[in-house]
TORMARTI-503042 format. One record per residue: residue number from 1; z, x, y of N, C-alpha, C in turn; residue in three letters. Coordinates in steps of 0.05 Angstrom, whole numbers, always signed. Example, Ala and Ser with C-alpha at 12.3 -4.5 7.8 and 13.67 -1.06 7.14 Angstrom:
BEGIN
+-----+--------+--------+--------+--------+--------+--------+--------+--------+--------+------+
: seq :    n.Z :    n.X :    n.Y :   ca.Z :   ca.X :   ca.Y :    c.Z :    c.X :    c.Y : type :
+-----+--------+--------+--------+--------+--------+--------+--------+--------+--------+------+
:   1 :   +156 :   +264 :   -114 :   +156 :   +246 :    -90 :   +156 :   +264 :    -66 :  ALA :
:   2 :   +142 :   +257 :    -45 :   +143 :   +273 :    -21 :   +157 :   +258 :     +1 :  SER :
+-----+--------+--------+--------+--------+--------+--------+--------+--------+--------+------+
// end
This chain:
BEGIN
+-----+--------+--------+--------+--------+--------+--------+--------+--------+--------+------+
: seq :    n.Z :    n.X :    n.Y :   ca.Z :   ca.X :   ca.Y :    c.Z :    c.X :    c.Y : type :
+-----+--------+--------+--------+--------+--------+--------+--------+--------+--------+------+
:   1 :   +171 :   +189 :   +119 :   +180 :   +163 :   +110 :   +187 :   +164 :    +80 :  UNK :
:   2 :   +211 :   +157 :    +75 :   +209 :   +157 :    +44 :   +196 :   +135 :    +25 :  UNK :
:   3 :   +205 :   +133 :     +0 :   +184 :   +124 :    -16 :   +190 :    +90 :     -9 :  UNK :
:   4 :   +210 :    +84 :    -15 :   +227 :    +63 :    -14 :   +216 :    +52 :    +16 :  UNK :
:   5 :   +219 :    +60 :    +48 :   +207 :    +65 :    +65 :   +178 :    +47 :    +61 :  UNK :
:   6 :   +161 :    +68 :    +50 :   +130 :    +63 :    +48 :   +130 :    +31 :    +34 :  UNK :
:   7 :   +145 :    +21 :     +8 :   +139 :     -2 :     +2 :   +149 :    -20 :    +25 :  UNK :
:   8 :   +167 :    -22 :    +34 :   +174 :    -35 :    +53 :   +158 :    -49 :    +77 :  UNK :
:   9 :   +141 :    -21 :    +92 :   +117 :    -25 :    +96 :   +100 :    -46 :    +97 :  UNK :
:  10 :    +92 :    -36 :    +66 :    +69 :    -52 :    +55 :    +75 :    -84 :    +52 :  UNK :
:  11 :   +102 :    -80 :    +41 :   +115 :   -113 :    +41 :   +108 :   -127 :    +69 :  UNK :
:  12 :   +116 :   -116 :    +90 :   +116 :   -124 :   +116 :    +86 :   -139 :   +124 :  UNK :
:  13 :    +67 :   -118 :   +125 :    +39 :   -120 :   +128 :    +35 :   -134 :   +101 :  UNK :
:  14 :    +39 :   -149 :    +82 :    +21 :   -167 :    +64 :    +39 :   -183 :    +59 :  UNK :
:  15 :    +68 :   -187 :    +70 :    +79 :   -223 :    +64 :    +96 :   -220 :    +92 :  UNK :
:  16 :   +102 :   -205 :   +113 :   +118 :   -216 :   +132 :   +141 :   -202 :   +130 :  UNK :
:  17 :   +154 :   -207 :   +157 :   +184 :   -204 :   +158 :   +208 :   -218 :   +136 :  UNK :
:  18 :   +202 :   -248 :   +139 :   +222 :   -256 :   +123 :   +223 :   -254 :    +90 :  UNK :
:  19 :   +196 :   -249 :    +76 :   +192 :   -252 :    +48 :   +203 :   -217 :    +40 :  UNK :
:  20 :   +201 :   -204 :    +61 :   +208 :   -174 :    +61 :   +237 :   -172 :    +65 :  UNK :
:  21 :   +255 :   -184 :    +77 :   +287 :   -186 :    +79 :   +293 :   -197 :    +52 :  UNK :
:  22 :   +282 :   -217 :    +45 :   +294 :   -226 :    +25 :   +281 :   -207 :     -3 :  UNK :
:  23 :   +260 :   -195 :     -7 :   +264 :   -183 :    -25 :   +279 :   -148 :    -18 :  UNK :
:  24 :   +286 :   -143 :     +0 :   +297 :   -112 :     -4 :   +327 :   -118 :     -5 :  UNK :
:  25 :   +337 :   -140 :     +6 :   +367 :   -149 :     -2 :   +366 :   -157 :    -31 :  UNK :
:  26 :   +341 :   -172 :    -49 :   +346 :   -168 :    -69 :   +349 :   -150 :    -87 :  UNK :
:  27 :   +325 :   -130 :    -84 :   +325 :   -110 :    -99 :   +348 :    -92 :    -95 :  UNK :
:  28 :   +369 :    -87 :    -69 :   +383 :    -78 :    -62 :   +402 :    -77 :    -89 :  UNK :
:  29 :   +409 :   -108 :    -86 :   +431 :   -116 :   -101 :   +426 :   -117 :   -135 :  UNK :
:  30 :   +406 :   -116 :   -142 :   +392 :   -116 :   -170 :   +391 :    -72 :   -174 :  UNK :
:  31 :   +380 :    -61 :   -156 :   +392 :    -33 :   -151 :   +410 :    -21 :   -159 :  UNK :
:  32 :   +426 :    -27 :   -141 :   +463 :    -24 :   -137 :   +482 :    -38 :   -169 :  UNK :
:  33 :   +467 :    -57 :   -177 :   +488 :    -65 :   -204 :   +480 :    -44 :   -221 :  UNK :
:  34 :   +454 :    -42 :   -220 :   +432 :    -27 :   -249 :   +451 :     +7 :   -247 :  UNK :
:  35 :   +453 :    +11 :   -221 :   +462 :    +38 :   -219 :   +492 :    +30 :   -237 :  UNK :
:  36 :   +509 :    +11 :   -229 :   +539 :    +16 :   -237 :   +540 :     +1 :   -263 :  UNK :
:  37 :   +526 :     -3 :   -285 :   +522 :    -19 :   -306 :   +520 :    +13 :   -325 :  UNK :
:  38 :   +539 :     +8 :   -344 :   +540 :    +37 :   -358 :   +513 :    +36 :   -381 :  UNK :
:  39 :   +506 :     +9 :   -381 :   +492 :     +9 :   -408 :   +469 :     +8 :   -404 :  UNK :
:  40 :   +462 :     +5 :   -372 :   +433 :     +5 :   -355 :   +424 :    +39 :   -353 :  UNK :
:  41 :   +399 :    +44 :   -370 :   +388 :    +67 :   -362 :   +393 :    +81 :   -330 :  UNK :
:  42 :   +389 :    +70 :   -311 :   +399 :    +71 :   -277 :   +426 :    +89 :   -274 :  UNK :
:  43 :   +446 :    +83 :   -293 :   +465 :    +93 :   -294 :   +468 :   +128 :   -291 :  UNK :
:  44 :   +442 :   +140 :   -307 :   +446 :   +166 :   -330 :   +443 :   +185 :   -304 :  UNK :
:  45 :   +455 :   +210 :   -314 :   +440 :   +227 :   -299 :   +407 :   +233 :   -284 :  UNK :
:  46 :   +387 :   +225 :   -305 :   +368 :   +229 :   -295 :   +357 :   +211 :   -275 :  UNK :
:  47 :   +373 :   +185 :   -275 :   +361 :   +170 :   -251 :   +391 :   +159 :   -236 :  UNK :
:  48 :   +400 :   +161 :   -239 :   +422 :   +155 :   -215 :   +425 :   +156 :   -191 :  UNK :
:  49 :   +411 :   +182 :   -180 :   +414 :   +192 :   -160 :   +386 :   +174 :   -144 :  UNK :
:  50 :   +377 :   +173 :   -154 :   +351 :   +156 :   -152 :   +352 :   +125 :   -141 :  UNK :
:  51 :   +361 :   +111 :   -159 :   +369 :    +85 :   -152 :   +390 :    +93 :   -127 :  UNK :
:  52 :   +408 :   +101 :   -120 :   +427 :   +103 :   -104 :   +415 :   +110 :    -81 :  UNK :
:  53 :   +396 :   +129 :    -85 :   +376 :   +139 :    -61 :   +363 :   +113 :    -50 :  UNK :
:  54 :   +344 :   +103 :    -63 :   +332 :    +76 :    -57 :   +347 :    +53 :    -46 :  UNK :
:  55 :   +374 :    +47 :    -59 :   +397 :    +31 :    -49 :   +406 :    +42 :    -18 :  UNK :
:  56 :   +412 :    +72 :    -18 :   +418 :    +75 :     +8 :   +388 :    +72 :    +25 :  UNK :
:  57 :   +365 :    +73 :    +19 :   +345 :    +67 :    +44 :   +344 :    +37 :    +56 :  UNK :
:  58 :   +351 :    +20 :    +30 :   +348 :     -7 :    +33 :   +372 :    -19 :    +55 :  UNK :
:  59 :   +391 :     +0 :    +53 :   +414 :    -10 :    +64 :   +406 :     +5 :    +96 :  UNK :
:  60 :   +399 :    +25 :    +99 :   +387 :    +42 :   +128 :   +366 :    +27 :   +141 :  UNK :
:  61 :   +353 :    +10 :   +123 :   +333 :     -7 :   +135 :   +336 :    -35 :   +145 :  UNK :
:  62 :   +361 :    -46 :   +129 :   +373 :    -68 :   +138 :   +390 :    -61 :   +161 :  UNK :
:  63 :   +404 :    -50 :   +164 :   +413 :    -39 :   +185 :   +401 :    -42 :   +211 :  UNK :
:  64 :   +374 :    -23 :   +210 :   +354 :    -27 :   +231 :   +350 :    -46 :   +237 :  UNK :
:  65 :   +342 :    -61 :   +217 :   +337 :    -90 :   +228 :   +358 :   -106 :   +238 :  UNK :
:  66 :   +385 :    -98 :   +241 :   +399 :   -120 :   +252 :   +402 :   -105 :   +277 :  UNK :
:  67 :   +401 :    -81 :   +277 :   +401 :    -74 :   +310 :   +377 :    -83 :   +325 :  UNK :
:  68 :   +358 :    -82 :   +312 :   +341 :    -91 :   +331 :   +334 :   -116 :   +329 :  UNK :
:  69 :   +348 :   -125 :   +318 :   +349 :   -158 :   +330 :   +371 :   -171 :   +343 :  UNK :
:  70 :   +386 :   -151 :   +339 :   +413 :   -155 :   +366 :   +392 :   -145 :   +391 :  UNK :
:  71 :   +388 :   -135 :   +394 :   +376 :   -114 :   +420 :   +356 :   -133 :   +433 :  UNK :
:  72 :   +346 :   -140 :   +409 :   +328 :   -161 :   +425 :   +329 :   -191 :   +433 :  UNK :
:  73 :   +352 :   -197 :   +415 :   +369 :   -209 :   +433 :   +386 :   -208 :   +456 :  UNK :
:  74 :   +382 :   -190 :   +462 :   +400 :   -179 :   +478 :   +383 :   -183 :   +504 :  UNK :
:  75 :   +362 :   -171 :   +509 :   +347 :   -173 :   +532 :   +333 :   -205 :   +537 :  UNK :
:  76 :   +336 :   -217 :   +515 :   +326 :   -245 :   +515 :   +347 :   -260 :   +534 :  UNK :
:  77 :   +374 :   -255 :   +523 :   +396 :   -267 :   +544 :   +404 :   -257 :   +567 :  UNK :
+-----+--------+--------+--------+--------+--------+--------+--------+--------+--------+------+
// end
């Protein structure tokens, strides 16, 4: 599981599903600017790849979650 992964987790097990959507879409989006902001450390070589890494888990995880809430919708109807 990656790192990004493991907090996720923890978010889940100590505030829930919904307080956990809404913060990994935030941090997503707070992520993703920091990375394309030239004047944001996030930017540099040494962490770039990093934030982008983390942005792409957040986005692999939201993902998940909408499949499986199609899916489970799905067998509900």
């Amino acid at each position: 599981m990656t790192h990004e992964g493991l907090r996720i987790e923890f978010l889940l097990r100590r505030d829930g599903l919904a307080p956990t959507l809404a913060w990994v879409r935030r941090t997503l989006r707070i992520y993703r600017a920091a990375a394309l902001n030239k004047g944001h450390f996030a930017s540099t070589d040494a962490y770039r790849r990093r934030f982008i890494g983390s942005y792409c888990d957040f986005k692999r995880w939201l993902t998940r979650m909408r499949a499986d809430a199609a899916s489970h919708e799905l067998m509900r109807g």
